[in-house]
MISE-546599 format. One record per residue (C-alpha): residue number from 0; x, y, z; residue in one letter. Coordinates in steps of 0.05 Angstrom, whole numbers. Each point is the difference from the previous one (the first is absolute). Example, Ala and Ser with C-alpha at 12.3 -4.5 7.8 and 13.67 -1.06 7.14 Angstrom:
BEGIN
KEKE;num;x;y;z;residu
KEKE;0;246;-90;156;A
KEKE;1;27;69;-13;S
# end
This chain:
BEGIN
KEKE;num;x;y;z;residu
KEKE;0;0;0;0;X
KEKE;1;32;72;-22;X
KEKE;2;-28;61;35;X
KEKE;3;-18;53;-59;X
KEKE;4;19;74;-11;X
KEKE;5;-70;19;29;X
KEKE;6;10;-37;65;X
KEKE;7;74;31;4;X
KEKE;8;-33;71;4;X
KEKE;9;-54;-15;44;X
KEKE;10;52;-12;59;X
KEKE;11;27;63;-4;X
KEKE;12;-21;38;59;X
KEKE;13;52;62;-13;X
KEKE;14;70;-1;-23;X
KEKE;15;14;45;49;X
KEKE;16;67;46;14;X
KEKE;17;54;-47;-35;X
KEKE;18;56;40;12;X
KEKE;19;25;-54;51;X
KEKE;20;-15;-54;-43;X
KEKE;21;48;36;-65;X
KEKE;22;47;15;48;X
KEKE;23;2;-76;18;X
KEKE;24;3;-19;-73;X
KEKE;25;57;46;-9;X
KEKE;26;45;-27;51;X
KEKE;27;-24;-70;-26;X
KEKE;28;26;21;-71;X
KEKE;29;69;30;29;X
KEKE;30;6;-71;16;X
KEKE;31;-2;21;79;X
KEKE;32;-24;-59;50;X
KEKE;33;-81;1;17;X
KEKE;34;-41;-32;41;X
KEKE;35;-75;-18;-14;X
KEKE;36;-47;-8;63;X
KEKE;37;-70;-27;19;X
KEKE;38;-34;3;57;X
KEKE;39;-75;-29;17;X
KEKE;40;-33;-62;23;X
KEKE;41;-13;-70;-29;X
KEKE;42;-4;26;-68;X
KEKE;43;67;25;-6;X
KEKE;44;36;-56;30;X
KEKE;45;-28;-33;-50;X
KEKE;46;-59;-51;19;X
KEKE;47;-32;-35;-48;X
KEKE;48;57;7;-56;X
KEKE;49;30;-70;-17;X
KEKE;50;76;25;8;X
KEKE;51;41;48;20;X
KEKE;52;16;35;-71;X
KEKE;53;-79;13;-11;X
KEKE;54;-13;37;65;X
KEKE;55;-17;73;-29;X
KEKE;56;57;25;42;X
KEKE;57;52;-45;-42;X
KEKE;58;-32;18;-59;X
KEKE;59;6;81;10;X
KEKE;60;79;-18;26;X
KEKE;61;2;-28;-74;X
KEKE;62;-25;57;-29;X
KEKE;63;50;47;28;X
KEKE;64;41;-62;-15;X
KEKE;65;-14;-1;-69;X
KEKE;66;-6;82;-19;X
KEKE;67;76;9;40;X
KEKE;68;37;-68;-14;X
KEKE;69;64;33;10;X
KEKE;70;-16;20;69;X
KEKE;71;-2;-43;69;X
KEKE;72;-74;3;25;X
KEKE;73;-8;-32;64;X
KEKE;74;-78;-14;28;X
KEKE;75;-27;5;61;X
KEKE;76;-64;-36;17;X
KEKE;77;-30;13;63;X
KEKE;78;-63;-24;-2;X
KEKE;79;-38;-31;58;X
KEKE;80;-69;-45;0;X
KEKE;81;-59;35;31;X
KEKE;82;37;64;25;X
KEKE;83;-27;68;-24;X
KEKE;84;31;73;1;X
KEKE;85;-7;-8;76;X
KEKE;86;60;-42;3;X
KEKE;87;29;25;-52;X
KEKE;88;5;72;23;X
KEKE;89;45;-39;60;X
KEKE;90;32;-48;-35;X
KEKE;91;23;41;-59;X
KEKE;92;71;28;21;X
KEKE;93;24;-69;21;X
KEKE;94;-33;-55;-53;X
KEKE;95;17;58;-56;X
KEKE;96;24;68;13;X
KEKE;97;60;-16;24;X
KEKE;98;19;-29;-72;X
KEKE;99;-5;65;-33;X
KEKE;100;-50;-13;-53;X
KEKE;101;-2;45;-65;X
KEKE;102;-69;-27;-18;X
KEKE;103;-45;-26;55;X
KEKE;104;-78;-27;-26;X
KEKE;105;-44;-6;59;X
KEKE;106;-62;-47;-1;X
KEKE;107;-40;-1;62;X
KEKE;108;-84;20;-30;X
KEKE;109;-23;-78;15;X
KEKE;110;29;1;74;X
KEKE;111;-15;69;22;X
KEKE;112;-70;10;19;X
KEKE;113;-52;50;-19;X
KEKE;114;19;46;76;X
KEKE;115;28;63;16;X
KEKE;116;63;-31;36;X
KEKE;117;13;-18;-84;X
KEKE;118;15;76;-7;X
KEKE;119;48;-6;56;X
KEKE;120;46;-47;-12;X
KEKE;121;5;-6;-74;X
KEKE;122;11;73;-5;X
KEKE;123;57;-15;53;X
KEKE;124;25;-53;-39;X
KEKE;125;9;36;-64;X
KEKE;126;28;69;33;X
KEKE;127;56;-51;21;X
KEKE;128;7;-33;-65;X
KEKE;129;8;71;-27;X
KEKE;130;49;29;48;X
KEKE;131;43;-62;1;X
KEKE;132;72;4;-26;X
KEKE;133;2;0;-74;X
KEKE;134;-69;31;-9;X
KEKE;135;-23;-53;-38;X
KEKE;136;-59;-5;-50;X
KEKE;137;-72;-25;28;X
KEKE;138;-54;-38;-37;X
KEKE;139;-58;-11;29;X
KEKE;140;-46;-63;-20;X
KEKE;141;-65;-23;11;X
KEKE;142;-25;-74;7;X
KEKE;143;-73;-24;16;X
KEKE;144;-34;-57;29;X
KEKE;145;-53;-47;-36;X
KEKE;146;-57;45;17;X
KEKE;147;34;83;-35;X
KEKE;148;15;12;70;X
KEKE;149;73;32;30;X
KEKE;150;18;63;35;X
KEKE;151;27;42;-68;X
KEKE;152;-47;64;14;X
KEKE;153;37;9;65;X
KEKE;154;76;-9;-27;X
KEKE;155;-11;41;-59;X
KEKE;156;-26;54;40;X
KEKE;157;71;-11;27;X
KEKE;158;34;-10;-72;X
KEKE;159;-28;73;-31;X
KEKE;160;27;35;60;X
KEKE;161;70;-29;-16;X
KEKE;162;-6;6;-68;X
KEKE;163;9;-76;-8;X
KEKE;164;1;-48;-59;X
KEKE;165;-58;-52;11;X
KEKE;166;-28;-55;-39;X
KEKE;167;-69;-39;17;X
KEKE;168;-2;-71;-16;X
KEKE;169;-73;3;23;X
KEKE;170;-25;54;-54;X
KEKE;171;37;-32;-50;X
KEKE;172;-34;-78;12;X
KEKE;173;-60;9;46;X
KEKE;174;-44;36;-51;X
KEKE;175;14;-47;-50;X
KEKE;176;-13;-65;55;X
KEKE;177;-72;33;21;X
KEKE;178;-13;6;-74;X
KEKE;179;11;-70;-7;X
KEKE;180;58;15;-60;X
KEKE;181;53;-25;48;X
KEKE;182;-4;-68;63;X
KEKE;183;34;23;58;X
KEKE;184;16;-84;-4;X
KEKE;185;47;27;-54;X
KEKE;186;44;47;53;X
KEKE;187;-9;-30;69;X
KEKE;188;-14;-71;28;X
KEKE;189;-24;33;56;X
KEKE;190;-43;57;35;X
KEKE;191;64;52;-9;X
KEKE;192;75;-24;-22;X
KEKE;193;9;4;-75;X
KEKE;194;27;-71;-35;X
KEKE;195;65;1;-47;X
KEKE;196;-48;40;-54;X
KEKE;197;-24;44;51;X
KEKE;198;76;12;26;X
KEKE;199;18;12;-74;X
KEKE;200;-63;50;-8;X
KEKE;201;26;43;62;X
KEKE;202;75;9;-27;X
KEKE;203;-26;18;-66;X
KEKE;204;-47;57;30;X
KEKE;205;49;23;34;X
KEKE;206;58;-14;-52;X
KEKE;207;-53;44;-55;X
KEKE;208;13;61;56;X
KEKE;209;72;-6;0;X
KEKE;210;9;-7;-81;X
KEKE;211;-36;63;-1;X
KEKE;212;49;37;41;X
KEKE;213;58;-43;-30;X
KEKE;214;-20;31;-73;X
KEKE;215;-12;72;31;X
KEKE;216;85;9;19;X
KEKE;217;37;40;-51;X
KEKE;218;68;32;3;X
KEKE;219;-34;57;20;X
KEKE;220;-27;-38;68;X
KEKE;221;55;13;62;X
KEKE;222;12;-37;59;X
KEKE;223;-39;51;43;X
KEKE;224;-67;-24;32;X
KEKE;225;-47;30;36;X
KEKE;226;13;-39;71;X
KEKE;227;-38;53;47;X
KEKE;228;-59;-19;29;X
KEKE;229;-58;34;20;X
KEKE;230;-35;4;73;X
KEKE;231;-36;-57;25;X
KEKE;232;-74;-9;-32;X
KEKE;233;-25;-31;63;X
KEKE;234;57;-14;46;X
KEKE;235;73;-13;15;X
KEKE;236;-19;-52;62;X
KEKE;237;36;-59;-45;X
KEKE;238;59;36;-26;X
KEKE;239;39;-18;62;X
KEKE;240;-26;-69;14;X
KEKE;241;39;-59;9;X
KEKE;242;-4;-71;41;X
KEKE;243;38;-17;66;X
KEKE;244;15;-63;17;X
KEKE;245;38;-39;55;X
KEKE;246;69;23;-13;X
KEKE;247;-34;76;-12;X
KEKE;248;-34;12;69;X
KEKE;249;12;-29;66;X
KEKE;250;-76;-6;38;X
KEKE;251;-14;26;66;X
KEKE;252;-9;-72;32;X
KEKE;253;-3;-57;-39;X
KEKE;254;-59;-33;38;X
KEKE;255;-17;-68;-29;X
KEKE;256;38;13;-69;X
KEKE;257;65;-20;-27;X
KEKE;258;40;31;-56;X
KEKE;259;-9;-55;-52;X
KEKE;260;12;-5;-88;X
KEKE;261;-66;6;-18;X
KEKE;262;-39;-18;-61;X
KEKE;263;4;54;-65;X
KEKE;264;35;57;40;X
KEKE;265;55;-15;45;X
KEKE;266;25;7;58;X
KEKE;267;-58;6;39;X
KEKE;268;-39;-28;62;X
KEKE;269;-42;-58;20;X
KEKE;270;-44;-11;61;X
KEKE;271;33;-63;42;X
KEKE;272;-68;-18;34;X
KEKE;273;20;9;75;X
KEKE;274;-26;55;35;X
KEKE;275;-39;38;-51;X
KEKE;276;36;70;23;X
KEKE;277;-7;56;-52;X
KEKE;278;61;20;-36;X
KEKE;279;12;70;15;X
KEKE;280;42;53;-52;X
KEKE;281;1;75;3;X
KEKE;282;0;30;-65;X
KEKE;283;10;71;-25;X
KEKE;284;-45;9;-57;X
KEKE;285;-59;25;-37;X
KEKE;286;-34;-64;-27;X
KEKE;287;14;-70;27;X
KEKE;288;-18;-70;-21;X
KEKE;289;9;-67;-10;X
KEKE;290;17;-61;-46;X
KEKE;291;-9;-69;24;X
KEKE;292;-13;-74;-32;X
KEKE;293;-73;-18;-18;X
KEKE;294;-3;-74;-24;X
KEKE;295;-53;-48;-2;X
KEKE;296;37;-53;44;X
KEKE;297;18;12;73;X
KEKE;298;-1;78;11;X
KEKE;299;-26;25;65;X
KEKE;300;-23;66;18;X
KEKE;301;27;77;30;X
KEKE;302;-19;66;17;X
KEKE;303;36;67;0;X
KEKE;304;-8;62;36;X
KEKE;305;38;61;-14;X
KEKE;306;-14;47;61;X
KEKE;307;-69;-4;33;X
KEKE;308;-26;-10;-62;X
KEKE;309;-50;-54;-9;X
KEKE;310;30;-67;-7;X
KEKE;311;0;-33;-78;X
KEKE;312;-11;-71;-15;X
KEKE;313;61;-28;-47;X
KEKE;314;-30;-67;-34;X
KEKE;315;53;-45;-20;X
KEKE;316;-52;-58;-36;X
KEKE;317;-9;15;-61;X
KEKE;318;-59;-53;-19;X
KEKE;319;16;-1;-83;X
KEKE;320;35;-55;-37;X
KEKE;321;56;33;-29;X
KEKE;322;52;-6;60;X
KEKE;323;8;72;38;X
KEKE;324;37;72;-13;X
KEKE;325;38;59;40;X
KEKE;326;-56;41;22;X
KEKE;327;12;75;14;X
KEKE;328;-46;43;39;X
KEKE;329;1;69;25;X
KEKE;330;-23;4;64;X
KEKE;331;4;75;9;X
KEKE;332;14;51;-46;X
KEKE;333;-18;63;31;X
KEKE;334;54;3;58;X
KEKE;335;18;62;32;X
KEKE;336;74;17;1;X
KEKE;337;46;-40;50;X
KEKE;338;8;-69;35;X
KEKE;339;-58;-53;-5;X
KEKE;340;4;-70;41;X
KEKE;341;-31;-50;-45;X
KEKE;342;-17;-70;37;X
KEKE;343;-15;-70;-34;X
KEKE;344;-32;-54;43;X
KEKE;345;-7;-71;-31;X
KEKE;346;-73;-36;15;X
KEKE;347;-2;-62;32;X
KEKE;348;-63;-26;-44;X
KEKE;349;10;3;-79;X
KEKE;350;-54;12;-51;X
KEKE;351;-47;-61;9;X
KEKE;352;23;-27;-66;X
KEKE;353;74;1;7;X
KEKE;354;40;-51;12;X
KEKE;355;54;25;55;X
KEKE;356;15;59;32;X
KEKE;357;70;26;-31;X
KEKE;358;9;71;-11;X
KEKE;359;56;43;-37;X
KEKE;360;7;68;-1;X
KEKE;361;45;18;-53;X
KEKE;362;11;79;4;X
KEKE;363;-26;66;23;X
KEKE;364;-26;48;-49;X
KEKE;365;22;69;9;X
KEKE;366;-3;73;-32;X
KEKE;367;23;64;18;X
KEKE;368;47;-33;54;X
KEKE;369;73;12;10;X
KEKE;370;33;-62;-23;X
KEKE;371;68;25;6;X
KEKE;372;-13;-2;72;X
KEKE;373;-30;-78;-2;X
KEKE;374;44;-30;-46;X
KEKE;375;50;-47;22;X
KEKE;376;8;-28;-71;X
KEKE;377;-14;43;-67;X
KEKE;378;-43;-72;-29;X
KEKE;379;-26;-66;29;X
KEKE;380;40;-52;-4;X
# end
């Protein structure tokens, strides 16, 4: 199956300012070293593709591969299943950032949901993608589920402000699968992650964006770019968020937990089943949360408090078949200035369905704090 011309344009959202993109292409033509990033859930660490070299992500590294074969182009794929912008605003400096992308494509409209705290953190995670060191390019892109449904009227919003490039794989297929021109069989085997077509389809929307800028550069084009950016739309919460983990902050008391490798993010803590006693941290910042394992075998419950605040339930069952994920959530976001204690007690009774009673907390989301003052080592280990 070939996706057409017409299809091509329909994904165009706006081309945006590609000053940062030529200037990318430039240095990739005076044979300098780049390096192509993605960030986003399931999707872009490639579910549902049969191999490796027809995830979309290795298929746009080929393109840049292909346009500058004289010139080293290294790819950084740091995509996650079922995380959103949430953990990507946190997660961002150390799974990609700290690579120095010159391109970075973010894909996050299936995960994120239709809510406010959307604005939040994916404007913070693309203010830090844009002040990062080499000022790299951004493409936005836009997936859907099996039902026209993702979260792209909230991150344009947030692309227009920045003057971003952004491409819809849901304008360009969904009108044509309600029409009943197109299967969604034919792009997905599932409710959401594309198949090696769908994969294929993506890279080529977003490859059609990038051969348009490609065939703009003349001599006349210079290396300067536009790398300002302008106030926040909504907020700057998320531009100084990041995770702490085990080897980042030293708790309080440890009550009944134990520093511990944890499942996806690492080090962390686990609950040893003893006494029950609430682990207790103090923490300097403006928004605080957490990420812990939900699986559907043998997860127990928590709750956490930050201040007097009233207590909230952290489910660790997750009752689907598909195994479990890191799960991020913001327990407060609208701290006042200065030091917060946050305390996480493990239940002795798990979700009625579960079968144990484990529990692993694997890091402490935080914005607007000081982490120069927390950090005992710049990344987990």
């Amino acid at each position: 199956m070939k996706i057409d011309m017409n299809l091509l344009k329909k994904s165009v959202v706006s081309i945006g300012d590609t000053s940062r993109l030529k200037r990318v292409m430039q240095k990739a033509i005076s044979q300098q070293p780049i390096t192509i990033g993605c960030i986003g859930g399931s999707i872009t660490q490639g579910a549902s593709a049969s191999s490796i070299d027809k995830k979309y992500a290795s298929l746009v590294h080929k393109w840049w591969q292909t346009r500058f074969p004289c010139t080293k182009v290294d790819l950084i794929n740091a995509g996650i299943g079922a995380t959103g912008s949430l953990m990507g605003a946190h997660r961002v400096q150390d799974h990609l950032l700290k690579h120095a992308p010159d391109f970075v494509v973010v894909e996050y409209a299936v995960n994120d949901p239709v809510a406010p705290i959307v604005e939040l953190t994916y404007e913070g995670l693309i203010r830090q993608i844009l002040k990062s060191k080499n000022n790299p390019g951004v493409m936005l892109v836009f997936l859907t589920n099996n039902r026209g449904e993702n979260a792209q009227d909230l991150h344009k919003k947030i692309g227009f402000h920045y003057k971003l490039s952004m491409a819809s794989y849901r304008d360009a297929f969904w009108p044509e699968i309600a029409a009943g021109r197109m299967k969604w069989t034919d792009i997905s085997p599932d409710e959401v992650h594309p198949n090696d077509s769908g994969h294929k389809f993506l890279s080529e929307i977003i490859a059609y964006q990038l051969d348009a800028i490609f065939n703009s550069l003349s001599s006349a084009t210079t290396n300067a770019a536009d790398v300002s950016i302008p106030a926040p739309l909504v907020s700057d919460l998320y531009e100084n968020a990041r995770i702490l983990y085990s080897n980042t902050i030293e708790p309080v008391t440890y009550g009944d937990w134990a520093e511990s490798v944890t499942a996806f993010f690492s080090p962390g803590w686990k609950a040893q089943n003893k006494t029950y006693a609430p682990m207790i941290m103090e923490i300097e910042a403006r928004s605080i949360g957490v990420i812990y394992k939900k699986f559907n075998v043998g997860m127990g419950r928590a709750e956490v408090q930050i201040d007097d605040r009233p207590p909230v339930l952290l489910e660790g069952h997750f009752p689907c078949h598909w195994g479990g994920y890191p799960h991020g959530e913001i327990i407060a976001h609208d701290l006042k200035p200065g030091k917060h204690l946050l305390k996480i007690r493990k239940f002795k009774q798990p979700h009625p369905e579960s079968t144990g009673n484990e529990f692993e907390l694997s890091g402490i989301l935080v914005a607007k704090c000081d982490v120069s003052r927390l950090i005992g080592c710049p990344h987990p280990k």
